[in-house]
C-alpha positions in Angstrom: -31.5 28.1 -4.6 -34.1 28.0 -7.0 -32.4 28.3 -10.0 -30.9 25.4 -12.0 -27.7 24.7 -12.4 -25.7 23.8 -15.5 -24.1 20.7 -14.2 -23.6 19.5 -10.3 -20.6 17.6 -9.3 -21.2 15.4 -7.0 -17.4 15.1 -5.4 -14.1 17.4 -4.7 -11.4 15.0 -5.3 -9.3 15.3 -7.9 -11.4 13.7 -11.1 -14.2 16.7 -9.8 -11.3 19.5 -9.0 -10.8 18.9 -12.4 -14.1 18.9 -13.9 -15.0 21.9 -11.8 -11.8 24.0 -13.0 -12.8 22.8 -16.7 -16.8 24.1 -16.3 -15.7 27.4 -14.6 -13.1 28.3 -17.3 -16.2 27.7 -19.8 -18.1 29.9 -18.1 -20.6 27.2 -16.7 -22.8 27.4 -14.0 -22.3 24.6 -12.0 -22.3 23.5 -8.0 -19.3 21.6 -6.7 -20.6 19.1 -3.6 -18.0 17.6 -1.1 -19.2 15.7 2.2 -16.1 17.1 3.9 -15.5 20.0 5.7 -13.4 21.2 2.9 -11.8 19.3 -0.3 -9.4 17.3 0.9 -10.7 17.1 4.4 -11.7 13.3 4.1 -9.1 12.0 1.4 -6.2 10.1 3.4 -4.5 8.8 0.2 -1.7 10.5 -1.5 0.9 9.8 -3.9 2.2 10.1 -7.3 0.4 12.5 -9.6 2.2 11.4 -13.1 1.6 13.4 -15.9 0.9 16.9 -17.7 -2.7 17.8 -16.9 -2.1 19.9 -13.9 0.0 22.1 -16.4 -3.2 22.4 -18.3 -5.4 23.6 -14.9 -2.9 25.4 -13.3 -0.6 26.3 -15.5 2.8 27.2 -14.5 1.8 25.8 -10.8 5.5 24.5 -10.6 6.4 28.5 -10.2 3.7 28.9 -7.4 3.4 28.3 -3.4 1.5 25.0 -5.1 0.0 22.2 -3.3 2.4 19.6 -3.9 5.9 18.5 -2.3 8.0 17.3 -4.8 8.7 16.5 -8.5 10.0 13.2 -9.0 13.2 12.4 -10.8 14.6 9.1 -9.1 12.4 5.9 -9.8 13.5 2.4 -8.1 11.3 -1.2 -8.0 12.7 -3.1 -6.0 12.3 -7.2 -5.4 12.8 -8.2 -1.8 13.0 -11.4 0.1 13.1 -11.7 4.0 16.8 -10.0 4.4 18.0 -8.7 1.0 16.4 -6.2 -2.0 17.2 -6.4 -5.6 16.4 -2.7 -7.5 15.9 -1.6 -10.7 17.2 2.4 -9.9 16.7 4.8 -12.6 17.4 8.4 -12.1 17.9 11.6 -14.8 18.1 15.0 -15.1 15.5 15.0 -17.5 12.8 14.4 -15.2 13.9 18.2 -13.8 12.5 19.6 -16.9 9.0 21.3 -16.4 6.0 20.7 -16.1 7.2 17.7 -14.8 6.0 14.2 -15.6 5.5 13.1 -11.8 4.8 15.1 -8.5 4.3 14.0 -5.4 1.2 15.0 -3.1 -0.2 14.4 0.5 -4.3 14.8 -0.9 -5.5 16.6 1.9 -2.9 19.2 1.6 -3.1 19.7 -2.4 -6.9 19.1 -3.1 -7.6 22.5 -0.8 -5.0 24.0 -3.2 -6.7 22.8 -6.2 -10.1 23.7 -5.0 -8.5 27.4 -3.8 -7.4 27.7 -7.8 -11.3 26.6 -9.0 -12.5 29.2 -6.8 -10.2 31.6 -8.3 -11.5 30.7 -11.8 -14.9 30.7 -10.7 -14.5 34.2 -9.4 -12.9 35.0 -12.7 -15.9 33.7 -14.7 -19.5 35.0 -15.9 -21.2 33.2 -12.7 -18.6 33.8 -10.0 -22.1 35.0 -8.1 -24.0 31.7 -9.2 -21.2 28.5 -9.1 -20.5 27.3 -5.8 -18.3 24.8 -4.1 -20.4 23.6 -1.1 -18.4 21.0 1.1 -20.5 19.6 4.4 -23.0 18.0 2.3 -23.9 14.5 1.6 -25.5 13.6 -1.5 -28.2 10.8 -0.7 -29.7 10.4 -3.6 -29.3 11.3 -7.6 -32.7 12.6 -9.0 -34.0 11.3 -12.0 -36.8 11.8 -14.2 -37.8 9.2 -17.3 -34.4 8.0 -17.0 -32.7 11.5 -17.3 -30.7 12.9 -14.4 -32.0 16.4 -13.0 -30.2 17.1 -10.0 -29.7 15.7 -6.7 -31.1 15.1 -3.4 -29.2 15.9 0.0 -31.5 15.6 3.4 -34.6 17.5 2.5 -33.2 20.1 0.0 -32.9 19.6 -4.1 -30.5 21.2 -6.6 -31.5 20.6 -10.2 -29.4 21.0 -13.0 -29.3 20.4 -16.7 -26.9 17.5 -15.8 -24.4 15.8 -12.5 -21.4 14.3 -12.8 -20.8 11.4 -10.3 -17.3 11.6 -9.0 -17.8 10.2 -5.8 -14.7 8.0 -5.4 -14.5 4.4 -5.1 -17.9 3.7 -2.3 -19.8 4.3 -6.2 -23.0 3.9 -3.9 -24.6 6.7 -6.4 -23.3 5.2 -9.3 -25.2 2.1 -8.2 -28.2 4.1 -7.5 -28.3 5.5 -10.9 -28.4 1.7 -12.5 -24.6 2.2 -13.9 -23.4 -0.7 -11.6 -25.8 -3.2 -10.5 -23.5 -4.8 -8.2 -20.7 -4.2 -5.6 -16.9 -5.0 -6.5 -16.0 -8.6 -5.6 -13.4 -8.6 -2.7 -10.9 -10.3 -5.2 -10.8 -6.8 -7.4 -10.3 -4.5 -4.2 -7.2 -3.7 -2.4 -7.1 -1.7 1.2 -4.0 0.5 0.8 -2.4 1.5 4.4 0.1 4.2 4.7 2.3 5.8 7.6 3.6 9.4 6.7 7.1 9.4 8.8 8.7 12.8 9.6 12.3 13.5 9.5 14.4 16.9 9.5 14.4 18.2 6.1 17.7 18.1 5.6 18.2 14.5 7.0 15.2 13.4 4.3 17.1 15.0 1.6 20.4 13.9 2.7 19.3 10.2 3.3 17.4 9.6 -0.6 19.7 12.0 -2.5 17.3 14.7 -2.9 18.0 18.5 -4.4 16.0 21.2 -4.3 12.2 20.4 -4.5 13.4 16.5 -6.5 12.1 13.4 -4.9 12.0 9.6 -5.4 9.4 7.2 -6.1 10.2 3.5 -4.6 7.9 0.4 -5.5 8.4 -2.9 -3.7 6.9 -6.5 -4.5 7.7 -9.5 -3.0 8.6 -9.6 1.3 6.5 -6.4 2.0 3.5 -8.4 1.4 4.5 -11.2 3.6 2.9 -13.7 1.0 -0.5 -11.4 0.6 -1.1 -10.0 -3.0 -0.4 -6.8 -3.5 2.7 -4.4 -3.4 4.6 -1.6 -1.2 5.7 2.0 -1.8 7.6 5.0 -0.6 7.4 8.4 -1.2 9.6 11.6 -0.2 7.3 14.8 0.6 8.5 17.7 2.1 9.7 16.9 4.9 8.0 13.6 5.5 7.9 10.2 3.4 5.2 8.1 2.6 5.5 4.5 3.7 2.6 1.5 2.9 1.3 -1.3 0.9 -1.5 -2.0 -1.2 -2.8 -5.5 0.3 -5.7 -7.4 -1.7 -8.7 -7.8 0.6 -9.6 -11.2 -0.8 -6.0 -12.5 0.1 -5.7 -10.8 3.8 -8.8 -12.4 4.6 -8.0 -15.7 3.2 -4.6 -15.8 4.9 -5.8 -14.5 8.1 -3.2 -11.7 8.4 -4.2 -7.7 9.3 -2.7 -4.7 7.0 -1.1 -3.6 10.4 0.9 -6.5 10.9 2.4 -6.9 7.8 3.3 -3.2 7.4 5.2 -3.6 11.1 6.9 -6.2 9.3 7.7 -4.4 6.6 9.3 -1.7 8.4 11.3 -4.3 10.2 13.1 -5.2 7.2 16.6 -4.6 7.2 16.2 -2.2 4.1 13.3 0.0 5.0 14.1 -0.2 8.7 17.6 1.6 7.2 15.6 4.3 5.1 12.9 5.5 8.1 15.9 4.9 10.7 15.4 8.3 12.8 11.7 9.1 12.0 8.4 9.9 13.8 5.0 8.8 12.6 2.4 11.5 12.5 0.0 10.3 10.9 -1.8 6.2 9.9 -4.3 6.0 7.4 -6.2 3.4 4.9 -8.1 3.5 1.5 -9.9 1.1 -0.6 -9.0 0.9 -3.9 -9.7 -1.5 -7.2 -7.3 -3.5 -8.3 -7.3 -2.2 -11.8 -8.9 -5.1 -13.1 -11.0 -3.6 -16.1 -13.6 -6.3 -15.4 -15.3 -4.3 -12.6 -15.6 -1.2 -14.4 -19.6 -0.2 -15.5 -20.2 -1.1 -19.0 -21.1 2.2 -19.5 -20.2 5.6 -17.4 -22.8 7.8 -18.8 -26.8 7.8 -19.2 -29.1 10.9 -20.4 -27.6 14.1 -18.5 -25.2 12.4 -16.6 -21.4 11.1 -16.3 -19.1 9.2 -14.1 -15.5 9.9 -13.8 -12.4 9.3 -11.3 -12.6 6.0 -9.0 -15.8 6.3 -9.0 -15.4 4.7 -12.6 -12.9 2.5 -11.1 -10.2 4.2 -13.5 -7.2 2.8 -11.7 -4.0 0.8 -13.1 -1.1 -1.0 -11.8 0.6 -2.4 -14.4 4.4 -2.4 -13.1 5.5 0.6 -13.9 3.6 2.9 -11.4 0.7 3.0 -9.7 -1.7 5.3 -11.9 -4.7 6.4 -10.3 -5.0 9.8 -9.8 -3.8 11.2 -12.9 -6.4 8.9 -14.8 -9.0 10.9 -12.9 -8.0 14.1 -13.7 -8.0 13.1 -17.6 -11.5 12.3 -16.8 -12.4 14.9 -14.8 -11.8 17.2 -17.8 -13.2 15.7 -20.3 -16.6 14.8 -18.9 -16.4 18.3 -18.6 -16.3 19.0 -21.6 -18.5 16.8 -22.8 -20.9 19.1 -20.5 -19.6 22.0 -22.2 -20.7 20.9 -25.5 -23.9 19.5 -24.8 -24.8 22.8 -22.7 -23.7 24.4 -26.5 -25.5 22.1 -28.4 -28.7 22.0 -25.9 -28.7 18.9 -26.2 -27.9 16.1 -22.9 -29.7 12.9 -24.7 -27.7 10.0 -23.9 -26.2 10.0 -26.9 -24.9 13.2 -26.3 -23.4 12.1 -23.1 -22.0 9.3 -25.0 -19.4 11.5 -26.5 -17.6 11.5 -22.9 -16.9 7.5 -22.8 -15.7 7.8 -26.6 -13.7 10.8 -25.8 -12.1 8.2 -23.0 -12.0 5.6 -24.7 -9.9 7.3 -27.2 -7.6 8.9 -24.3 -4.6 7.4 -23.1 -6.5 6.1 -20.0 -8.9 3.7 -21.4 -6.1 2.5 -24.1 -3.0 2.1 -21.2 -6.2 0.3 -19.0 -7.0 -1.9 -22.3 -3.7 -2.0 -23.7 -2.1 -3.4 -20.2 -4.7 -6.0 -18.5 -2.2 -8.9 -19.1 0.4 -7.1 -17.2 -1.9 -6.3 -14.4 -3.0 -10.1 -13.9 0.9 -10.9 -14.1 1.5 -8.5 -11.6 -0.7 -10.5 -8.8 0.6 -14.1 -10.0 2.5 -15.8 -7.2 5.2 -16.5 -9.4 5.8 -12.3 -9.7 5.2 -11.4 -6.0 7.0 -14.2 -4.3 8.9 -16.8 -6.4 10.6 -14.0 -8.6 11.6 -11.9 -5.7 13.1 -14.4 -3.6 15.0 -15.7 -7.0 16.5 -12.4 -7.4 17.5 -12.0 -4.2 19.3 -15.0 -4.0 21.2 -14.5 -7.1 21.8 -10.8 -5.9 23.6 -12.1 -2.8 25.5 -14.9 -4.5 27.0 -12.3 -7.7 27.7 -9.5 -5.3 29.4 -11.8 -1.8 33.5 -11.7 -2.8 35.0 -14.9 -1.3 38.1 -16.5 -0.8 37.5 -19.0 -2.9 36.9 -19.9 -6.6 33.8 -17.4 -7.6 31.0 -19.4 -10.2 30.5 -17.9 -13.6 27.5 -15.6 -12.9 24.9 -18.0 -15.4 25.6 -21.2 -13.1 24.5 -18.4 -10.2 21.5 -17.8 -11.8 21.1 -21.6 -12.8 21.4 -22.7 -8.7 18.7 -19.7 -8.2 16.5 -21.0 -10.7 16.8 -23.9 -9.6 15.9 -23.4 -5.8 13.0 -21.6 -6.0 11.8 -22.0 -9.7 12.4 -23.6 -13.0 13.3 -22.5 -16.6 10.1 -23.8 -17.5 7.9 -21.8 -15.4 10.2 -18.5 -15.9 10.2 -19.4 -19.8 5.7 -19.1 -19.4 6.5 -16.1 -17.1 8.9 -14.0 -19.8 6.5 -15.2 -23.1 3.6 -13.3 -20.8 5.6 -10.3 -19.3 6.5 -10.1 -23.2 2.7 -10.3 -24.7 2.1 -7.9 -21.6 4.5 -5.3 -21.8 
């Protein structure tokens, strides 16, 4: 291929679906590059896709054979200590309303159907003859010329193009190559996530977490399913399938001297999850790297003359209590580097201050405010006092206020008083509520 391209996207995860479905609906040029066999083929993670911008690239998907399992309507955090769980369940019809604000999806499974939609808009566009989506190719190297990106390198081939968007995912080795990050992410801002998926009959899943139709549930948990490591665990209903893991933080395993398999065996040993994949077969093991969320190890700057970085790649990623926010954050990005393509390519004009208009359009976006917005809340989330003191004082008081004895039963505040008391103090829970407050 000879001619130049428009833009190359370097990248067929979600943040470049999305860029990719933007471009061909703008009648761009442009070559979509994935090292896997197909989109999807090499992306183990999956999740919680919260949000409205799949409305806005597929619109009306939640009509079609689409690529995700289930819309969420039943949320739950729960604390847990070695044999109890405290929750926080929240569940409402209103969540059934489309396009829904949350849908779960395995990645493998719904990043071929998102690519399968781009190449429907491609083929619907002036250049469904001249855009590609190429998967089986690695990208070694990002070409640039006086500073200016002009295509890219793979083995002994070049494709040049007015400009590339880097959405490589978290291993940003091009985004480093390019001078956007000069070094690699301390261990103490990455986390290895490990998931099992865990079959069941349909109708056992659905029976088991209350499920109707195509509804599922979302459950976070912080405390025991660690086993003292920082980090978190979650489950997800698909299909017919749930998603079980934890999000441990490299730093801390290797500090403590514990392996991500060990402590998700004893996580499913707990007498809680044990009771909710009672009955199920694994199929499948996986693990991901992922930042912590920590706006500190993003690049300063996610753009120089004819090029852009979006998606994890950007280290756009937030866990601020709520949810665990990754993937949606790249889509938002996805589309609007985009666009910022789209309007350069109109104003002929890919100067570095043209590119600029991307990180400003972020900036201005919900994702660079919720990541700016919420950075206390994310350091609260790893302090000891949230992932093991908290939990375990929960827990205590849980089974204290809810045990019916045969004898006189303590007002519930000289409960929580002998809970405090036994594995914190007012003090310390005083500095903990004055920062969940500034946080939150």
């Amino acid at each position: 291929m000879d001619e130049k391209f428009d833009c190359i996207i370097v990248g067929a995860g979600v943040a470049g679906l999305a860029a990719a479905m933007t471009l061909a609906r703008n009648n761009m040029k442009f070559l979509l590059i994935e090292k896997g066999e197909f989109p999807g083929s090499k992306n183990v993670s999956g999740g919680v896709l919260w949000g409205s911008d799949l409305a806005k690239l597929v619109p009306d998907y939640w009509e079609k054979d689409a690529g995700w399992d289930r819309y969420i309507n039943h949320r739950r955090l729960t604390f847990m200590d070695g044999q109890s769980a405290f929750s926080v369940d929240f569940k409402s019809s209103h969540f059934n309303e489309t396009p829904y604000t949350g849908v779960v999806v395995l990645r493998s499974k719904f990043d071929r159907w998102l690519a399968d939609n781009v190449q429907s808009a491609i083929d619907a566009s002036d250049f469904a003859m001249d855009s590609f989506i190429a998967p089986n190719i690695l990208v070694d190297e990002v070409l640039m010329e006086a500073g200016r990106a002009i295509g890219i390198r793979t083995g002994d081939e070049r494709f040049y193009a007015d400009s590339v968007i880097i959405a490589e995912g978290v291993n940003n080795l091009l985004t480093r190559q390019v001078g956007l990050q000069d070094h690699y992410v301390p261990a103490d801002h990455i986390l290895t996530g490990i998931k099992e998926i865990i079959r069941f009959d349909q109708k056992v899943l659905e029976d088991r977490f209350q499920l109707n139709g195509r509804s599922g549930m979302s459950n976070e948990f912080v405390g025991f399913a660690t086993d003292g490591v920082e980090g978190g665990g979650f489950l997800y209903t698909n299909k017919d399938t749930v998603s079980l893991g934890l999000v441990l933080g490299l730093k801390d395993l290797r500090e403590k001297e514990k392996t991500p398999n060990d402590i998700l065996n004893t996580f499913k040993q707990h007498p809680v999850i044990a009771d909710m994949i009672r009955g199920g077969e694994v199929v499948e093991y996986s693990a991901h790297v992922v930042s912590s969320g920590d706006k500190r190890v993003m690049p300063e700057r996610l753009y120089k003359e004819g090029l852009l970085v979006c998606g994890e790649a950007a280290n756009l990623l937030m866990n601020a209590g709520k949810a665990i926010q990754g993937m949606d954050y790249a889509m938002r990005s996805g589309i609007l580097a985009a666009e910022a393509i789209v309007n350069a390519k109109q104003a002929g004009d890919f100067s570095e201050a043209s590119m600029k208009k991307y990180q400003d359009a972020l900036d201005n976006s919900y994702v660079m405010k919720d990541i700016n917005n919420f950075q206390d809340a994310v350091h609260l989330l790893h302090d000891p006092v949230m992932t093991q003191k908290m939990p375990n004082l929960l827990c205590d008081f849980g089974r204290n206020f809810f045990s019916i004895k045969n004898e006189p039963t303590q007002k519930a505040r000289h409960m929580l008083g002998d809970s405090v008391r036994k594995y914190s103090s007012y003090w310390e829970l005083l500095k903990v509520g004055m920062k969940g407050a500034k946080a939150l």
